[in-house]
C-alpha positions in Angstrom: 11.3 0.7 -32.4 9.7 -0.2 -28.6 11.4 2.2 -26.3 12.7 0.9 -23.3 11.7 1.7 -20.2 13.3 3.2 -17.0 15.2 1.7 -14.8 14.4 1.3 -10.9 18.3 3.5 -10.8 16.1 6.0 -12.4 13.3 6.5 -10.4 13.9 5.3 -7.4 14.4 8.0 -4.7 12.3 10.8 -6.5 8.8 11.0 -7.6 7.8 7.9 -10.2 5.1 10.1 -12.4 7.0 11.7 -14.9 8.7 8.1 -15.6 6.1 6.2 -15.5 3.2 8.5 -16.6 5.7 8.6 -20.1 6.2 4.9 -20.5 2.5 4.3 -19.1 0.5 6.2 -21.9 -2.2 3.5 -22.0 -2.2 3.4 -18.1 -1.8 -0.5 -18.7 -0.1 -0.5 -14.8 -3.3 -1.7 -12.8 -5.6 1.9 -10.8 -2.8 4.2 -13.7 -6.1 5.4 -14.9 -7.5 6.7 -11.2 -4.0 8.9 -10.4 -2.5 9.4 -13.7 0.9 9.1 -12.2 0.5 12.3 -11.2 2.0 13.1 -7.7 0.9 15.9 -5.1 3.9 16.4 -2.4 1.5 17.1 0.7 2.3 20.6 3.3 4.1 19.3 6.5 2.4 21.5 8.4 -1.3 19.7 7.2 0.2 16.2 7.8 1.3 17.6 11.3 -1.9 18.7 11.9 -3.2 15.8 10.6 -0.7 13.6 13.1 -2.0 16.0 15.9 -6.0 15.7 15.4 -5.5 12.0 14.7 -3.7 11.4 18.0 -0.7 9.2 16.1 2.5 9.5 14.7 3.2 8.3 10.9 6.8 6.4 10.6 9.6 8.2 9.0 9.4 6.3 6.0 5.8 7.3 5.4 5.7 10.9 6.5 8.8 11.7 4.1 7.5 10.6 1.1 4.2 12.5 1.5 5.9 16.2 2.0 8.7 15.0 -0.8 6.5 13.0 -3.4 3.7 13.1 -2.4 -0.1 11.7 -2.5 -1.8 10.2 -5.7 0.5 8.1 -7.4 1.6 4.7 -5.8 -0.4 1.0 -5.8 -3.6 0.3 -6.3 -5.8 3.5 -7.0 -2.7 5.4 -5.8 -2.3 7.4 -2.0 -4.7 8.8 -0.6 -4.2 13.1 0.8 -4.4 14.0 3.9 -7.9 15.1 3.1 -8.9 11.5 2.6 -7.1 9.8 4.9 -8.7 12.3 7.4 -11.9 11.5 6.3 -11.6 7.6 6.0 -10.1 8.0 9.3 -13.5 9.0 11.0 -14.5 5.6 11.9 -11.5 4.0 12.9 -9.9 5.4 16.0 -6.5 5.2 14.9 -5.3 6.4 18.5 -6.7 3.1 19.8 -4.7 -0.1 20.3 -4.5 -1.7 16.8 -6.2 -5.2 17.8 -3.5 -7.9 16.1 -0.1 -8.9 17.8 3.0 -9.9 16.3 2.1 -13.6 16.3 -0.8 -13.0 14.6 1.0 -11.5 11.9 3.2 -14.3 11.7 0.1 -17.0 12.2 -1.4 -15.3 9.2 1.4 -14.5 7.0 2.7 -17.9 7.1 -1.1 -19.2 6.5 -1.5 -17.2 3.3 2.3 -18.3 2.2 1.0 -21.6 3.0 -2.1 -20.9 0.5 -0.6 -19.6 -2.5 1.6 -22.7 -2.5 -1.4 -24.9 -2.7 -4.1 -22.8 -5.5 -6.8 -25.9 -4.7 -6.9 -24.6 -1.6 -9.4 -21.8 -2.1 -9.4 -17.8 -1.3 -7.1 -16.6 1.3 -9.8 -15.0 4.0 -7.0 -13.6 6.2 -8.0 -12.8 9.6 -12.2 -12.4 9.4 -13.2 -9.7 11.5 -15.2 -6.1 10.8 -13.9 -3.4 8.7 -13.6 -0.7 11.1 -10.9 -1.9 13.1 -9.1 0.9 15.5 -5.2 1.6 15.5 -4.7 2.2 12.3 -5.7 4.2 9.1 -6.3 3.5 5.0 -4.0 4.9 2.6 -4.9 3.5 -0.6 -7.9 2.3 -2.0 -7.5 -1.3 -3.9 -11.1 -0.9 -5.5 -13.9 -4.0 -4.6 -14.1 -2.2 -0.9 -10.1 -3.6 -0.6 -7.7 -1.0 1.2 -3.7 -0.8 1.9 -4.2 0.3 6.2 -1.1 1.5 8.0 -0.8 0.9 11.6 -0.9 3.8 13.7 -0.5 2.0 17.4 0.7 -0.9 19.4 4.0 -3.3 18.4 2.8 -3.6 15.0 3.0 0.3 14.3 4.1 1.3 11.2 3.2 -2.0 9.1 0.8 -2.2 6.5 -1.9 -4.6 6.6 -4.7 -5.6 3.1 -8.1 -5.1 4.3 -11.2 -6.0 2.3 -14.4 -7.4 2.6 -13.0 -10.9 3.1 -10.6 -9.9 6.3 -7.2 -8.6 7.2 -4.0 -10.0 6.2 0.3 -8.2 6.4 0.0 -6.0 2.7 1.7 -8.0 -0.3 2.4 -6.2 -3.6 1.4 -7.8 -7.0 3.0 -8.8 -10.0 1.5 -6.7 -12.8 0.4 -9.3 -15.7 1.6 -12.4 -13.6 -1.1 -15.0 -13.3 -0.9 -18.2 -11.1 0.3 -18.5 -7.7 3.2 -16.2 -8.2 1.3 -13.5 -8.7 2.2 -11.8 -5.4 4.9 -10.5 -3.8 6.0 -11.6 -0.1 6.9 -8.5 1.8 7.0 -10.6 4.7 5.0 -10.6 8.6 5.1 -6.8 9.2 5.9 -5.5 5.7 6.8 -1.4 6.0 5.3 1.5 3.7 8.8 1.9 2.1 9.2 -1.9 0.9 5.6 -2.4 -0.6 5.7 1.3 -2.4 9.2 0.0 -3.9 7.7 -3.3 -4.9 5.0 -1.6 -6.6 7.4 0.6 -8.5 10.2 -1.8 -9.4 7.5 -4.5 -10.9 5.4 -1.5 -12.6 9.2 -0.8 -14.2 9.2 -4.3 -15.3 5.9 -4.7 -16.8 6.9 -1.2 -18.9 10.3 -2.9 -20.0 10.5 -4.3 -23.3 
């Protein structure tokens, strides 16, 4: 008999690992094999200190899941720690003035919506400009030199953008197994940490469902 899996009820709200890591044996869920579902709940005190030598302040929503959950799992190849982050962070200047406005989050968003509508029209570039932009910092690694970045500064702060080696575009979450232009999930313009970490959860619980 299959045995179904949990429920977003069940998980939601507390750390996904010991759900997901039981229903997940194969690590089918897309980066399950680089965290394990396993879940590290990071000190305050390192991700004030952290805040403090990086000059910014995380949103709420951010911040309280590292010191409750915790780094490792999440999307992609999981969260990074603050030991990473940190280190990631070296380049980037996240005190600086994160370089895209509000319009240009809604210029691009609504060009990449406009994109997966119409697949003949080729890859989705996003906004082409270097890697190292300042303002904000990575907390998950997507593999292929992709990264989830969370905005550190300016009216954008506390939005998550997709950065990769083909340019920046407002974070979506992915279908797990869906091919074709629904693939992806529209979190919208300025999508926050706690709506693309729930995405990732709720369609990792689908794919686990019978």
């Amino acid at each position: 008999m299959q045995r179904r899996g949990p429920s977003p009820r069940e998980t939601r709200g507390r750390a996904p690992s010991a759900h997901l890591r039981r229903y997940d044996d194969k690590f089918v869920i897309f980066g399950a094999h680089t965290h394990l579902y396993h879940s590290q709940p990071q000190d305050e005190a390192e991700v004030t200190a952290a805040e403090a030598d990086l000059g910014v302040e995380f949103p709420a929503d951010y911040r309280d899941f590292l010191c409750r959950v915790g780094a490792g799992a999440g999307p992609d190849h999981g969260l990074l720690g603050m030991a990473e982050l940190r280190e990631w962070a070296e380049d980037l200047n996240p005190a600086e003035e994160f370089p895209f406005t509000a319009a240009d989050a809604r210029r691009v968003h609504q060009e990449w919506r406009d994109s997966v509508r119409d697949p003949d029209g080729g890859w989705f570039k996003g906004i082409e400009v270097r890697s190292d932009l300042p303002g904000c910092v990575a907390i998950s690694e997507q593999g292929c030199s992709g990264f989830t970045m969370l905005v550190t500064t300016g009216e954008l702060a506390g939005s998550l953008w997709d950065m990769d080696e083909w340019g920046w575009m407002p974070a979506h979450a992915d279908r797990s197994g869906s091919p074709g232009p629904d693939e992806v999930i529209d979190l919208g313009p300025t999508p926050t940490f706690e709506a693309w970490y729930d995405a990732w959860l709720t369609e990792s619980l689908k794919r686990l469902s019978p």
